[in-house]
N, C-alpha and C positions, 0 to 999 in steps of 0.2 A: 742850380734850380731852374734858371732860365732855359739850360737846353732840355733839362726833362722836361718842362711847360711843353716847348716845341715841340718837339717828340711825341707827345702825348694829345697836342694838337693835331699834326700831322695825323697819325693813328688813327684819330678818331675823323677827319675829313677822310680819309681811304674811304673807312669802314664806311663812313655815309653815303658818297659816292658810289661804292659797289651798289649797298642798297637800292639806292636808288636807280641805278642803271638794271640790275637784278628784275628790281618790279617793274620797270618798263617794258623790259625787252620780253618777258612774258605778256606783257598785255597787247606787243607786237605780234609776239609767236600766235596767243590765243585768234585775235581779226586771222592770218594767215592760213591758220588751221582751220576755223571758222570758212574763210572760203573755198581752203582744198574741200574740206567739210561736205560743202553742196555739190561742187564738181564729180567728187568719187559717187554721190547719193544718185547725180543725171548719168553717169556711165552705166551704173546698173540698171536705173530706169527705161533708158534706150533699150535695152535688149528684149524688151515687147515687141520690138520692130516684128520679130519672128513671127508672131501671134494674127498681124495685120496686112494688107492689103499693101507696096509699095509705096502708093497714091495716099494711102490713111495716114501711115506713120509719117511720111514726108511733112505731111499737115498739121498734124498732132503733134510733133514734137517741135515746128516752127513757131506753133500759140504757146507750147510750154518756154520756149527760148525766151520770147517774147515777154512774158509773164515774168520770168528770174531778172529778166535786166531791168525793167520798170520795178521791180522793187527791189535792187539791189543798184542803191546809188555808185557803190564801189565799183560797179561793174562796166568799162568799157567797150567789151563785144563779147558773147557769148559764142560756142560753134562748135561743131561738130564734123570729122571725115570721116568720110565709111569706104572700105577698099573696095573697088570697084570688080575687085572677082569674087568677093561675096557677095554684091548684090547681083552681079549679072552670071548667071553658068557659061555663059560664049565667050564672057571673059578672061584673056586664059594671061594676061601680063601678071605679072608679080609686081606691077605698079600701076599708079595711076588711082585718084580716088574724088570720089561727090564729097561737095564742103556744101554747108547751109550756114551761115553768119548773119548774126544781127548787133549794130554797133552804133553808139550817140555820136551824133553829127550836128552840130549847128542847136543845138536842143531838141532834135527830132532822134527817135529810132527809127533807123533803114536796116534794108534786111536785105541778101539776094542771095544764090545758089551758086553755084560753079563747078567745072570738073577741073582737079589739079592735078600737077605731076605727070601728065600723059605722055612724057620723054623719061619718066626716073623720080625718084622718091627726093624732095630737097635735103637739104641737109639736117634742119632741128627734127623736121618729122621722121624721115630715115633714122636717126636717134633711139629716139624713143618709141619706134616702130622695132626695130631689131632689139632694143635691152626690153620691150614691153614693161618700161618703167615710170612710176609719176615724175614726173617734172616739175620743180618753179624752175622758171627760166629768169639768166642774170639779165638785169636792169637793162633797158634800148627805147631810145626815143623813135616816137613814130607819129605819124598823120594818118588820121581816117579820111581828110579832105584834103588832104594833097597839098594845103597851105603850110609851108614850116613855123608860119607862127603859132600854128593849131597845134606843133608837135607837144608833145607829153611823156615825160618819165615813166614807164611803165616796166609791167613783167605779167607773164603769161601761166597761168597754172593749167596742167595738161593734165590728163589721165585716162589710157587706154581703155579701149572697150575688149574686153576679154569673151570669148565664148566657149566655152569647155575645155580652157589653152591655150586657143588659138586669137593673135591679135586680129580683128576686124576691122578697126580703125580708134579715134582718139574722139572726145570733149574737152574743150577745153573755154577758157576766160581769159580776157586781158584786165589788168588791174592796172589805176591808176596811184602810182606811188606818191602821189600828193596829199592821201590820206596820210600818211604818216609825220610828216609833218608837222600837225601841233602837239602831236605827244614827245616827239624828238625835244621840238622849241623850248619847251614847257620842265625839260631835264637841266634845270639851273640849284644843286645840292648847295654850292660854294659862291659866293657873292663874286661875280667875276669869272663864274664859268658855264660852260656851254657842251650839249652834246651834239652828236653825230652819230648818223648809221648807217654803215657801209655795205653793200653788197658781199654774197660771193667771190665775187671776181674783184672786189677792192672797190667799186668803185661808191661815190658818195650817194645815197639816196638821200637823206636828208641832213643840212647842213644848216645854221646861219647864215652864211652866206650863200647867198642860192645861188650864184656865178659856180661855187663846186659842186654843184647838183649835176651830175651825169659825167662827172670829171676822174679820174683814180686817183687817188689819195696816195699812191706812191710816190707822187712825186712832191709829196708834202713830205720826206722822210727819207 
């Protein structure tokens, strides 16, 4: 009797446990979806650019950047590249590309422009430039201000700007993986237990112990 008790104990913490990790990680998935969501909605909206003035759309799409990050707290920088031999005809490289970025610094939004790649396509972009595919990218800490104590847990949601086939450049968002965090925390099914949620690539996004935040869990195992 006693080890059917157990057994049937056991059993039933599994089945709780799935549960409960089940309906989390959907209300994970949904927020992530939810951002790719906006990001695929500004890829298609960019392609007005065609319709406008170089000078119009540069402006127009800088206030709409603007607009998505002040009301989306989740959102770290917002941005966009555009290949540089579709906007220019004299342009004859197969690389090289205009970025416009706006990103939270200190409590402010700053925003500035740039030309990248003008030696060769880097590596995540060359990526997803050749498969013309969306991306989340795996977990990496970074600084907007250059202080590592300002670094942050983050990931990157990408998605090509497409024009009848042809890639013209990307949109994309950093996201800061601290929102996860209290739905992780808050995953206690069994008196004495704890969840976790790992990356792609293994590693911890969000932990109890935040020392293994940004850490790989294989060397737990």
């Amino acid at each position: 009797i006693s080890l059917k008790s157990k057994k049937h104990a056991l059993n039933q913490a599994i089945a709780l446990t799935n549960t409960y990790a089940q309906k989390n990680a959907l209300d994970i998935k949904f927020l992530l979806e939810e951002d790719l969501f906006t990001i695929r909605t500004l890829s298609q909206a960019v392609l007005t650019y065609k319709s406008m003035p170089e000078k119009q759309w540069k402006e127009i799409f800088a206030q709409m950047y603007e607009t998505i990050i002040n009301e989306n707290a989740q959102f770290i920088s917002i941005w966009d590249s555009w290949e540089l031999n579709n906007l220019d005809p004299n342009y004859k490289k197969d690389f090289g590309r205009y970025v416009c970025e706006y990103w939270r610094e200190n409590g402010t939004i700053k925003h500035k422009t740039s030309l990248k790649d003008l030696t060769g396509d880097g590596l995540e972009y060359g990526r997803i430039k050749r498969g013309k595919i969306e991306s989340i990218e795996n977990p990496y800490f970074y600084s907007y201000s250059g202080n590592i104590k300002d670094q942050q847990l983050m990931t990157s949601l990408v998605v090509p700007i497409m024009d009848n086939g042809a890639f013209i450049g990307v949109t994309g968002v950093d996201i800061s993986l601290n929102r996860y965090h209290p739905i992780v925390n808050q995953i206690r099914p069994i008196k004495g237990s704890y969840a976790f949620l790992i990356a792609n690539d293994l590693q911890y996004v969000a932990h109890p112990n935040i020392d293994k935040i940004g850490t790989s869990s294989i060397i737990d195992y």
